[in-house]
PyMOL Python script that loads the backbone (N, CA, C, O; Angstrom):
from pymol import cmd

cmd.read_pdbstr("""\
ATOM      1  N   UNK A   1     -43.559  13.362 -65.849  1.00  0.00           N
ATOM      2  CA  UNK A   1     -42.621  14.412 -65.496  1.00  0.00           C
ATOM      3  C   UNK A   1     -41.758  13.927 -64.322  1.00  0.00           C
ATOM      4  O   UNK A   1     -42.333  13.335 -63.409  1.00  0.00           O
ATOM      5  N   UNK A   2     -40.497  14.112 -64.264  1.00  0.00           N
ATOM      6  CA  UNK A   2     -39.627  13.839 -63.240  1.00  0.00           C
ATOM      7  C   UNK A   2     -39.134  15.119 -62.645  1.00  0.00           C
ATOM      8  O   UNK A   2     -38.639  16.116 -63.171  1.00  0.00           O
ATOM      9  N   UNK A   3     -39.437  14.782 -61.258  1.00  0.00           N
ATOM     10  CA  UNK A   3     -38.658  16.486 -60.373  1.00  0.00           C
ATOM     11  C   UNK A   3     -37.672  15.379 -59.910  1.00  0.00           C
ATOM     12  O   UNK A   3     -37.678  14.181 -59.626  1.00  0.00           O
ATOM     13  N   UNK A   4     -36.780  16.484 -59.994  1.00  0.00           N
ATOM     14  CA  UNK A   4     -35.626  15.833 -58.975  1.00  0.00           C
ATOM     15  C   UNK A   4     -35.607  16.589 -57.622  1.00  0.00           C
ATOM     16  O   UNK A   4     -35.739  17.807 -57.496  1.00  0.00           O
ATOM     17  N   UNK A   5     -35.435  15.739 -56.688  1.00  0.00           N
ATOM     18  CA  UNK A   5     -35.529  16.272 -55.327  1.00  0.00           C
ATOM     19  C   UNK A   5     -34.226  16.972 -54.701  1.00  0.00           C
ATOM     20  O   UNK A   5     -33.326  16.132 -54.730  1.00  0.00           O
ATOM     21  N   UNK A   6     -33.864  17.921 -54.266  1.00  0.00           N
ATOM     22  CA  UNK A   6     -32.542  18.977 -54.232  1.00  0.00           C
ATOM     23  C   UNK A   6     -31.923  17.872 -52.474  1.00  0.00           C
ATOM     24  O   UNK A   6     -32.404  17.863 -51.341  1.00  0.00           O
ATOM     25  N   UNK A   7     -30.566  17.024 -53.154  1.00  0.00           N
ATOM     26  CA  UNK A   7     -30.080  16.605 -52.070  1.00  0.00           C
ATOM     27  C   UNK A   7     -30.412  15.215 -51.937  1.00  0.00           C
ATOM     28  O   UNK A   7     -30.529  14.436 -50.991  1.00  0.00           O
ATOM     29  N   UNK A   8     -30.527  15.151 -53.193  1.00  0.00           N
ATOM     30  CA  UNK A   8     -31.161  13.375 -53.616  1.00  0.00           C
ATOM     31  C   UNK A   8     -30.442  12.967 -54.894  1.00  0.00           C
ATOM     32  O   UNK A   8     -29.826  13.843 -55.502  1.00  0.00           O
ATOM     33  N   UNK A   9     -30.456  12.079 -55.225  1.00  0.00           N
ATOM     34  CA  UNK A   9     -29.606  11.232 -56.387  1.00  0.00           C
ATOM     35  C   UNK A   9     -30.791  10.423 -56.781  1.00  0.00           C
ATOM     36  O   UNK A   9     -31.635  10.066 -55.959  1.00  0.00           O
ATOM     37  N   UNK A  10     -30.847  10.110 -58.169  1.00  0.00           N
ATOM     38  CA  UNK A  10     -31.891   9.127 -58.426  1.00  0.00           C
ATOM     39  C   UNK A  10     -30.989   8.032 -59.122  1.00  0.00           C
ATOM     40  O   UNK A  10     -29.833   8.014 -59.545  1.00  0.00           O
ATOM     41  N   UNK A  11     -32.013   7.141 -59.055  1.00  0.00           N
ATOM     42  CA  UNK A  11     -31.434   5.582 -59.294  1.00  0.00           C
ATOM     43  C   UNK A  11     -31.123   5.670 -61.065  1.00  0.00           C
ATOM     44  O   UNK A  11     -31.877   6.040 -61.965  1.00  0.00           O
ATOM     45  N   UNK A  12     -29.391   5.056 -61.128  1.00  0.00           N
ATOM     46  CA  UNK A  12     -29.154   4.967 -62.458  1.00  0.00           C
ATOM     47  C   UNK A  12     -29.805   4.097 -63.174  1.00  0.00           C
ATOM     48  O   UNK A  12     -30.456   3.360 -62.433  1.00  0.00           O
ATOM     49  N   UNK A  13     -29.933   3.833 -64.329  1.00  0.00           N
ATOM     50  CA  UNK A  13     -29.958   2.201 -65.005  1.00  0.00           C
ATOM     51  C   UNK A  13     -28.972   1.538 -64.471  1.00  0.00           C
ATOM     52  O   UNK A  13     -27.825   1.916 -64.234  1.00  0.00           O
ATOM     53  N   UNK A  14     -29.437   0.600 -64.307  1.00  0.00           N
ATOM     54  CA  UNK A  14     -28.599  -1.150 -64.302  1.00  0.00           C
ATOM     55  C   UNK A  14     -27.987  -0.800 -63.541  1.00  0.00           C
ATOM     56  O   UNK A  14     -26.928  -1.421 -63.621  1.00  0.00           O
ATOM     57  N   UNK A  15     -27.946   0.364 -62.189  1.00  0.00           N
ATOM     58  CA  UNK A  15     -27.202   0.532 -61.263  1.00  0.00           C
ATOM     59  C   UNK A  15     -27.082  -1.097 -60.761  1.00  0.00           C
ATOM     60  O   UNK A  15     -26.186  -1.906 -61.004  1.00  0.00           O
ATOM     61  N   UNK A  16     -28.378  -1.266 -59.938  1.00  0.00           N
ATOM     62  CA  UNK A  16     -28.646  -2.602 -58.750  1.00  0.00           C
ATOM     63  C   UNK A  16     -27.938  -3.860 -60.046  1.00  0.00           C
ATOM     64  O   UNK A  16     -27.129  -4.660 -59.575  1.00  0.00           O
ATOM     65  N   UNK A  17     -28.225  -3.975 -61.433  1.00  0.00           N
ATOM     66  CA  UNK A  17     -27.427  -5.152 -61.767  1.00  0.00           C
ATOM     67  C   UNK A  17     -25.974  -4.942 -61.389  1.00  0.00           C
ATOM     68  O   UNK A  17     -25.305  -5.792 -60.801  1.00  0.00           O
ATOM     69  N   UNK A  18     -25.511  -3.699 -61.784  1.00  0.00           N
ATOM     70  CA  UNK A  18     -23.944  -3.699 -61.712  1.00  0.00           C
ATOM     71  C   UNK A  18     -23.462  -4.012 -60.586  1.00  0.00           C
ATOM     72  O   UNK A  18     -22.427  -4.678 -60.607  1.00  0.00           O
ATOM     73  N   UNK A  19     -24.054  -3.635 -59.258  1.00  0.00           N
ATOM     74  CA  UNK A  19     -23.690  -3.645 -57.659  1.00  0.00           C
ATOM     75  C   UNK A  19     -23.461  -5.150 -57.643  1.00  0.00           C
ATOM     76  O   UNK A  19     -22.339  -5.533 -57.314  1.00  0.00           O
ATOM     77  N   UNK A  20     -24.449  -6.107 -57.978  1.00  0.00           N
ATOM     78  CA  UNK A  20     -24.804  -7.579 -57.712  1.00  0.00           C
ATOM     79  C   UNK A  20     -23.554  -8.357 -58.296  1.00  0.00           C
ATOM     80  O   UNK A  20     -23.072  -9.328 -57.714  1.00  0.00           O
ATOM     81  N   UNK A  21     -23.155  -7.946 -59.277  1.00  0.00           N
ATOM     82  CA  UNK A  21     -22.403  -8.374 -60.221  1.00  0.00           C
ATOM     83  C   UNK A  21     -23.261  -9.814 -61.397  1.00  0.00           C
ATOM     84  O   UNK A  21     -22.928 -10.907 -61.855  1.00  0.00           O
ATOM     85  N   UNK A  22     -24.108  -9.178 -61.417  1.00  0.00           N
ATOM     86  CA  UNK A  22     -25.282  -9.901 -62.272  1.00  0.00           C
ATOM     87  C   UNK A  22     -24.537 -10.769 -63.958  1.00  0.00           C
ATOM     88  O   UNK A  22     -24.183 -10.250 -65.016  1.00  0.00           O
ATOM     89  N   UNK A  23     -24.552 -11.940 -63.598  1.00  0.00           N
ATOM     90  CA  UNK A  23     -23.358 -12.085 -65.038  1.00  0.00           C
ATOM     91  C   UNK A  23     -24.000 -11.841 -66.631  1.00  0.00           C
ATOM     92  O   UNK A  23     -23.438 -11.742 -67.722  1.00  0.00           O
ATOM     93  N   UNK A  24     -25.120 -11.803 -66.313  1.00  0.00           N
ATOM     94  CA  UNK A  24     -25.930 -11.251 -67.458  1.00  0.00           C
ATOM     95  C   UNK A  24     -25.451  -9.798 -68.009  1.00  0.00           C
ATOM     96  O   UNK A  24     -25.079  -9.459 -69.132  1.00  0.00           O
ATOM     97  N   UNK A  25     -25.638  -8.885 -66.495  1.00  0.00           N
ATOM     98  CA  UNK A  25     -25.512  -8.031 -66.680  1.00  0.00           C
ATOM     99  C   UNK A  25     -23.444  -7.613 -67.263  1.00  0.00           C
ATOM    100  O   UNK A  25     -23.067  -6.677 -67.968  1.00  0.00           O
ATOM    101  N   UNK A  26     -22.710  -8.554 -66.711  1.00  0.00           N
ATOM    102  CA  UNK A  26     -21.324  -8.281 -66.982  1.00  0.00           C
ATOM    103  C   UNK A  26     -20.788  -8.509 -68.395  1.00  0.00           C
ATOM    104  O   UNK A  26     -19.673  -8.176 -68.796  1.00  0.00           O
ATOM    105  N   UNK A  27     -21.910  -9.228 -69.203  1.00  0.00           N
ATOM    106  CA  UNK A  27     -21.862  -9.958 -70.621  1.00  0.00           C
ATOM    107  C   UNK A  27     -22.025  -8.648 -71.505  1.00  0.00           C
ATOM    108  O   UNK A  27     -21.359  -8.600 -72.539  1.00  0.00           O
ATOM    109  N   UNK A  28     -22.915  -7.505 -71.162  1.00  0.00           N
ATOM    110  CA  UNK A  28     -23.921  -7.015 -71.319  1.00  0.00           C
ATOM    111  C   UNK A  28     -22.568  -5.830 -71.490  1.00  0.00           C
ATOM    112  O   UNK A  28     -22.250  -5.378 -72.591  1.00  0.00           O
ATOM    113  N   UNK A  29     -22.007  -5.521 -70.441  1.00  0.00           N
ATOM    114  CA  UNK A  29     -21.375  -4.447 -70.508  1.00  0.00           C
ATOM    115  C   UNK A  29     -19.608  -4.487 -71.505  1.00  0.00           C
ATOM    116  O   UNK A  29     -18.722  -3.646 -71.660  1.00  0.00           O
ATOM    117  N   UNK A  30     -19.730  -5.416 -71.810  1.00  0.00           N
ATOM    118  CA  UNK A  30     -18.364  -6.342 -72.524  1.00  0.00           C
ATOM    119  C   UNK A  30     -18.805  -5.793 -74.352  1.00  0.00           C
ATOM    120  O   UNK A  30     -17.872  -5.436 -75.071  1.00  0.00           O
ATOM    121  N   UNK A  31     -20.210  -5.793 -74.895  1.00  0.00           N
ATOM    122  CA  UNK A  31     -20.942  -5.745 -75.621  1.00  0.00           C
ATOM    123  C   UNK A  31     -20.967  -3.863 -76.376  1.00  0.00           C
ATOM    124  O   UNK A  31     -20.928  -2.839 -75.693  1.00  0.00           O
ATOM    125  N   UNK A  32     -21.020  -3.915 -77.455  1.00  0.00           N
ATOM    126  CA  UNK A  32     -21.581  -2.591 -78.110  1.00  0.00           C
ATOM    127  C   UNK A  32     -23.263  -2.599 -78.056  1.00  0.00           C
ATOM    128  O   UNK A  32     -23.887  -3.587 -78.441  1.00  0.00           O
ATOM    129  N   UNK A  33     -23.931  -1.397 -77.539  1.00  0.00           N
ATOM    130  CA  UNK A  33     -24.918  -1.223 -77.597  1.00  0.00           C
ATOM    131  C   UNK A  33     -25.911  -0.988 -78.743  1.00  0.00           C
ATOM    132  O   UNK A  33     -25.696  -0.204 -79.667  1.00  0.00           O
ATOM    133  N   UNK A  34     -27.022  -1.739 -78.604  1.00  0.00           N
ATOM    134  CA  UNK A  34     -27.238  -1.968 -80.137  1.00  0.00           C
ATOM    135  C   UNK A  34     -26.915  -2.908 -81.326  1.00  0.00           C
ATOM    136  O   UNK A  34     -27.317  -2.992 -82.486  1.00  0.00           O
ATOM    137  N   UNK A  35     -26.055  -3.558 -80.587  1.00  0.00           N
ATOM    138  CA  UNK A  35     -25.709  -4.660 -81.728  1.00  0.00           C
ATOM    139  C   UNK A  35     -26.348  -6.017 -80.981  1.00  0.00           C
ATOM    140  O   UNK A  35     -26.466  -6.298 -79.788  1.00  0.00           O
ATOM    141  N   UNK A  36     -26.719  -6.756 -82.247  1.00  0.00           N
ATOM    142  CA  UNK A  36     -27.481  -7.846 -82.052  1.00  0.00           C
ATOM    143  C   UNK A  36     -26.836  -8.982 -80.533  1.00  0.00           C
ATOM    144  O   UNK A  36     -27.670  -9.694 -79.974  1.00  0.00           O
ATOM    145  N   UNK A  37     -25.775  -8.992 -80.184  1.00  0.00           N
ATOM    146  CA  UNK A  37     -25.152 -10.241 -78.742  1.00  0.00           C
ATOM    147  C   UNK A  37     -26.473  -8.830 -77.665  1.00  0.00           C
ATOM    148  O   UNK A  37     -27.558  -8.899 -77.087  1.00  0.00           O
ATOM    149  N   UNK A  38     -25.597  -7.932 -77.919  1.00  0.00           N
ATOM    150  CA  UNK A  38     -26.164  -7.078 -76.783  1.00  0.00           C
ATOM    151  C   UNK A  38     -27.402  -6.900 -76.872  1.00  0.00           C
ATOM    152  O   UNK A  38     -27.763  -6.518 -75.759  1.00  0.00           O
ATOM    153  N   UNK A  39     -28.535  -6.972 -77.766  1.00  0.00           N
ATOM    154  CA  UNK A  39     -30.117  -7.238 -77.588  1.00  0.00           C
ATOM    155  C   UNK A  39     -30.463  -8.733 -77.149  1.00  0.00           C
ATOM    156  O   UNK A  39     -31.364  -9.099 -76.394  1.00  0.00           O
ATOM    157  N   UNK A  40     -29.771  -9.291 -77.636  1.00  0.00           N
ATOM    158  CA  UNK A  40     -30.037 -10.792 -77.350  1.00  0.00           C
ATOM    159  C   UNK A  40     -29.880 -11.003 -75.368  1.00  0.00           C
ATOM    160  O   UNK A  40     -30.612 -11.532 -74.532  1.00  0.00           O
ATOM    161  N   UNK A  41     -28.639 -10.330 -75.294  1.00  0.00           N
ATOM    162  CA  UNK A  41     -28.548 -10.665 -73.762  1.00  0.00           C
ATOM    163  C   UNK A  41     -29.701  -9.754 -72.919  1.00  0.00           C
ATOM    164  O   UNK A  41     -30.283 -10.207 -71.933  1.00  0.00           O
ATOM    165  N   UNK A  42     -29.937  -8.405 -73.462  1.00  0.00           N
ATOM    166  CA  UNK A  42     -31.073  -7.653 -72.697  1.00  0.00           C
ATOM    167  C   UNK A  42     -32.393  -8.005 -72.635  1.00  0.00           C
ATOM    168  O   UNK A  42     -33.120  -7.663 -71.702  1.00  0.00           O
ATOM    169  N   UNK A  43     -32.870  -8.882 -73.869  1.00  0.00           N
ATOM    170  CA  UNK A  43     -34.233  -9.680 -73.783  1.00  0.00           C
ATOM    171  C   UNK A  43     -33.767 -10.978 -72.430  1.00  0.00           C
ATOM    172  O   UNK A  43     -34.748 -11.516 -71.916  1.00  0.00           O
ATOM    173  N   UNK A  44     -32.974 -11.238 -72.131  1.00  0.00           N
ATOM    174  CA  UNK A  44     -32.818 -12.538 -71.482  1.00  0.00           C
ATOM    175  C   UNK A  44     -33.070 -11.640 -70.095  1.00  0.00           C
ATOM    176  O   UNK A  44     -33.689 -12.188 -69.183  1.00  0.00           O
ATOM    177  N   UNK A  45     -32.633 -10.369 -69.935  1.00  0.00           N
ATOM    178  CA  UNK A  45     -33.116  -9.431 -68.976  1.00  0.00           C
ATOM    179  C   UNK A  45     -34.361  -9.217 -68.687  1.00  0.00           C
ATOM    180  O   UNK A  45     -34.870  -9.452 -67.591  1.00  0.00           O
ATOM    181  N   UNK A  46     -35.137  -8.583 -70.023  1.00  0.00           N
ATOM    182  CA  UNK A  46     -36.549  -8.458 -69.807  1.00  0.00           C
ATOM    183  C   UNK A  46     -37.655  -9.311 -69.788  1.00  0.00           C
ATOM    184  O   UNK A  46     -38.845  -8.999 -69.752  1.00  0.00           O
ATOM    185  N   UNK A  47     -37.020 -10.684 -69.822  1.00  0.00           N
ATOM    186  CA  UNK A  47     -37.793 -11.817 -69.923  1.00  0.00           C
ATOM    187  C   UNK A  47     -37.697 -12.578 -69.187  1.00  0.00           C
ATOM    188  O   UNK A  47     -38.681 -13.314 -69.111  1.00  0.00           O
ATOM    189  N   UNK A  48     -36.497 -12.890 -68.199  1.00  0.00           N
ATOM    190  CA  UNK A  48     -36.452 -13.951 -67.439  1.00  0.00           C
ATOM    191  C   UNK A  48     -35.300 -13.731 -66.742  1.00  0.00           C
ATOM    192  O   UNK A  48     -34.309 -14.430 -66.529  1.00  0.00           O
ATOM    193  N   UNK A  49     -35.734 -12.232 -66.315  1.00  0.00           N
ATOM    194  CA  UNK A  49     -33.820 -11.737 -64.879  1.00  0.00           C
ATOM    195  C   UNK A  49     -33.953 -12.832 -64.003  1.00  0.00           C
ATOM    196  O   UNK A  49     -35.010 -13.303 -63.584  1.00  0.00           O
ATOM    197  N   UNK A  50     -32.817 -13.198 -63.760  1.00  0.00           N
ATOM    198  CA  UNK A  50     -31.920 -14.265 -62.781  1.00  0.00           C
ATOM    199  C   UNK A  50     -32.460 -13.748 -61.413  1.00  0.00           C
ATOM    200  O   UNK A  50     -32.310 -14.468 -60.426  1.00  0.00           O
ATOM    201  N   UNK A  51     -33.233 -12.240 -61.268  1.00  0.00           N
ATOM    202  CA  UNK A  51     -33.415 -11.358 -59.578  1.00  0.00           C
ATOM    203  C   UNK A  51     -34.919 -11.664 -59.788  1.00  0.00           C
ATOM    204  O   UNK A  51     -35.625 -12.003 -60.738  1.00  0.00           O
ATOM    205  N   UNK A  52     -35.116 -11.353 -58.282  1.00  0.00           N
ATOM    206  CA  UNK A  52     -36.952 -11.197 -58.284  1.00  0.00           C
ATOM    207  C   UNK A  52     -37.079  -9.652 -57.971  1.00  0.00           C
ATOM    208  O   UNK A  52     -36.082  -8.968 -57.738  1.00  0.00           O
ATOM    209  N   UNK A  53     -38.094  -9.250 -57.978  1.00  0.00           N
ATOM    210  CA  UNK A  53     -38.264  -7.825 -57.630  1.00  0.00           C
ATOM    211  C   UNK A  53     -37.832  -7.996 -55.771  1.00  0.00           C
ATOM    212  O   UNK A  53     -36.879  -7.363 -55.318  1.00  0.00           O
ATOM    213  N   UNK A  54     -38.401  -8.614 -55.174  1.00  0.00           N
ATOM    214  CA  UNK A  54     -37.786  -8.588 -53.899  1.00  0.00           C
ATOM    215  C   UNK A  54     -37.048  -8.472 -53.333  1.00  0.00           C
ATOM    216  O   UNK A  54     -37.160  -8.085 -52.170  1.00  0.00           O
ATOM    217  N   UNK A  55     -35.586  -8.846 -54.080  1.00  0.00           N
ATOM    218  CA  UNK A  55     -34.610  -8.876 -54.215  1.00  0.00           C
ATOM    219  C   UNK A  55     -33.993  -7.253 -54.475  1.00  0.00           C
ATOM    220  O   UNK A  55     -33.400  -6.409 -53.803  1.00  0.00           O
ATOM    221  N   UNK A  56     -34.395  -7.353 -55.538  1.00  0.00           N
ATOM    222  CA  UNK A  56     -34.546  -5.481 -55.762  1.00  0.00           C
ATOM    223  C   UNK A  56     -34.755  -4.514 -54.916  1.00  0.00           C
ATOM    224  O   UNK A  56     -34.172  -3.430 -54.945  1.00  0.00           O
ATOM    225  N   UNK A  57     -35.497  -4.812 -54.215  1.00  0.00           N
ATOM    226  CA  UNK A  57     -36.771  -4.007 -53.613  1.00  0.00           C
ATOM    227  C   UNK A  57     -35.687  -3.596 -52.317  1.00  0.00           C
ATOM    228  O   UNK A  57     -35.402  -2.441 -52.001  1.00  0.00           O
ATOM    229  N   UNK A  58     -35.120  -4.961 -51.599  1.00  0.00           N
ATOM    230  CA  UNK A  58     -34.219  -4.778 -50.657  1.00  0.00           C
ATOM    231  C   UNK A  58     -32.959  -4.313 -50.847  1.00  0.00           C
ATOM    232  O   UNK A  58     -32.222  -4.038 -49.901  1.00  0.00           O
ATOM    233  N   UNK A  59     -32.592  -4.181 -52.172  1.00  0.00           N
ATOM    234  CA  UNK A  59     -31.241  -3.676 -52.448  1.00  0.00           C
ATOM    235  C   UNK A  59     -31.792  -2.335 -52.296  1.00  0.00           C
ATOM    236  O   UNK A  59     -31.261  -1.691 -51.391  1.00  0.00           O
ATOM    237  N   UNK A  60     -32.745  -1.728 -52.962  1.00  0.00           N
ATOM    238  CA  UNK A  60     -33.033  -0.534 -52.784  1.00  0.00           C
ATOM    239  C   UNK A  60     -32.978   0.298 -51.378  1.00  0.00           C
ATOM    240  O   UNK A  60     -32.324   1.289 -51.054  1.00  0.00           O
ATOM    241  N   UNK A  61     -33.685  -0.298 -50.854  1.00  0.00           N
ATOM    242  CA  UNK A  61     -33.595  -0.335 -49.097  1.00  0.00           C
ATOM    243  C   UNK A  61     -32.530   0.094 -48.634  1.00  0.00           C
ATOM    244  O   UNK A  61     -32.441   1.194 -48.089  1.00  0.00           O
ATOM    245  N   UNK A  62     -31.470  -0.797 -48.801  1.00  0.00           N
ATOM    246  CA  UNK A  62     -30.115  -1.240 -48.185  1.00  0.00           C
ATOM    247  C   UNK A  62     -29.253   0.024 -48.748  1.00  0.00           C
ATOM    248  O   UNK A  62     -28.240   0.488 -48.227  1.00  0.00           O
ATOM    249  N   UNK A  63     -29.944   0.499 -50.022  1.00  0.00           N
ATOM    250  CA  UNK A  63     -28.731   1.824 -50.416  1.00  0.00           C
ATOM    251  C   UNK A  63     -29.148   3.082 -50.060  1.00  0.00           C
ATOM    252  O   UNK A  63     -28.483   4.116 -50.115  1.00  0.00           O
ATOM    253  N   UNK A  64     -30.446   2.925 -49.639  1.00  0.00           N
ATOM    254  CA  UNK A  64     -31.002   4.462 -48.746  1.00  0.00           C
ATOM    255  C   UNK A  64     -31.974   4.982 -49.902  1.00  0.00           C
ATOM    256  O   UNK A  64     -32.216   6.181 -50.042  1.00  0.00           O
ATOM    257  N   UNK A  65     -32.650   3.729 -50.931  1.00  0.00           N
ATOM    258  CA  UNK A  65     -33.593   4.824 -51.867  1.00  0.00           C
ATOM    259  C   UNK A  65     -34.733   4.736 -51.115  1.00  0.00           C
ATOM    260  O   UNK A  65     -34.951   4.314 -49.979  1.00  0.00           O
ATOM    261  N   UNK A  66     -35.549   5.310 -52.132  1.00  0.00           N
ATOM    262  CA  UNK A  66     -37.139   5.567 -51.796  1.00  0.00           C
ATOM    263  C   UNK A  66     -38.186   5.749 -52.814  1.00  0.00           C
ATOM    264  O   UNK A  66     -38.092   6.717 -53.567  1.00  0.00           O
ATOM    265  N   UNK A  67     -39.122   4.973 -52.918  1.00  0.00           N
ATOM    266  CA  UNK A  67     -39.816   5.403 -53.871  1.00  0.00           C
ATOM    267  C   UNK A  67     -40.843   6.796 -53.895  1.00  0.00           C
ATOM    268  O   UNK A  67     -41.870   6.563 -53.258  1.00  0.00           O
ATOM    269  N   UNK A  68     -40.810   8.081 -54.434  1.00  0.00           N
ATOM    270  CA  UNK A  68     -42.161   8.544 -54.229  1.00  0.00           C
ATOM    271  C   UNK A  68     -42.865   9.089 -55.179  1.00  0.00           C
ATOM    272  O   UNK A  68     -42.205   9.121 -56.218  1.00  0.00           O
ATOM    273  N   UNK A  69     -44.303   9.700 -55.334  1.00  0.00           N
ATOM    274  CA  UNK A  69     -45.082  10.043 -56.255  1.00  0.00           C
ATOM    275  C   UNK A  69     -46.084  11.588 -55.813  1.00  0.00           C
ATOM    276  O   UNK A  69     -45.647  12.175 -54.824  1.00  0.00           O
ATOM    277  N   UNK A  70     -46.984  12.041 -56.294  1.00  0.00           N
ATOM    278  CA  UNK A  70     -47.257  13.137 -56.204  1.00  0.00           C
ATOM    279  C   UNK A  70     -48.470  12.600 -55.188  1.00  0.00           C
ATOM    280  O   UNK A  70     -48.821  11.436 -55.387  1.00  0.00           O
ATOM    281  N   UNK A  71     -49.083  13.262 -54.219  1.00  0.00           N
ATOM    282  CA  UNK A  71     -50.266  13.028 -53.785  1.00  0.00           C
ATOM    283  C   UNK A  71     -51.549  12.729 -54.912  1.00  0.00           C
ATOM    284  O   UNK A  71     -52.342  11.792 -55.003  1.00  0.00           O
ATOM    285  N   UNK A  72     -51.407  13.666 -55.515  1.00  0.00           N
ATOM    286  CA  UNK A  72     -52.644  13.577 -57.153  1.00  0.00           C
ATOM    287  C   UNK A  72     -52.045  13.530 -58.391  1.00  0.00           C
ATOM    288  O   UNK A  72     -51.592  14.487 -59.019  1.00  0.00           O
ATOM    289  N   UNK A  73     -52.070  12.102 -58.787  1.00  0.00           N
ATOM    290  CA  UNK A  73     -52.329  12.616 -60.703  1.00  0.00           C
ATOM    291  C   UNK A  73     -53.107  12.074 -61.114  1.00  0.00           C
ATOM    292  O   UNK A  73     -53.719  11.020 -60.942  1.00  0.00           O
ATOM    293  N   UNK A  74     -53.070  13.164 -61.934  1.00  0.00           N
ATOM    294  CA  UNK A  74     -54.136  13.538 -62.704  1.00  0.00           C
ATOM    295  C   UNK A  74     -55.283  14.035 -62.245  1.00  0.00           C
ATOM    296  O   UNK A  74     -55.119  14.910 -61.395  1.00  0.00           O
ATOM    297  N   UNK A  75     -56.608  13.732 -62.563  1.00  0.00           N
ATOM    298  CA  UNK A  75     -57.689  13.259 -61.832  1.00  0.00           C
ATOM    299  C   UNK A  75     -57.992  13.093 -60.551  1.00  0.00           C
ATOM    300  O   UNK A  75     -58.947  13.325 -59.811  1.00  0.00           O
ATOM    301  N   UNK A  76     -56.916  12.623 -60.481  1.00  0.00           N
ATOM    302  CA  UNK A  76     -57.512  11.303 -58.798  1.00  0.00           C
ATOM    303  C   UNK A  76     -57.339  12.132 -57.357  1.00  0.00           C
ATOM    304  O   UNK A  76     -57.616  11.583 -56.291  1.00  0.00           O
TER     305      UNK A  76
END
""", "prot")
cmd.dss("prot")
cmd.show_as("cartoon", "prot")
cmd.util.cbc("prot")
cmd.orient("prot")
């Protein structure tokens, strides 16, 4: 379940590629979705991104996000 927090924005897709100017990601957007160039370039995404999460992690930072979660789920 996703709450959205009132006075918050949540992170788009492929926001952080688009910011970077990720050329994967610029191939990607040139492309119809769903058609075979454009799966081909998104596996090259999910398999071997040009970013590390660290990388990520600090872009996130740098734009004022945040990660958070519920004190309990489920169970726990």
């Amino acid at each position: 379940m996703i709450v959205s927090i009132k006075g918050f924005i949540e992170y788009r897709r492929r926001e952080y590629c688009n910011d970077i100017g990720c050329p994967v990601q610029i191939m990607m957007n040139k492309k119809d979705q769903d058609t075979e160039d454009y799966n081909d370039l998104r596996e090259i995404c999910k398999e071997n991104c040009l970013h590390t999460t660290y990388e990520f992690h600090h872009w996130l930072i740098g734009k004022g996000y945040f990660l958070v979660r519920p004190e309990k789920i489920g169970g726990n």
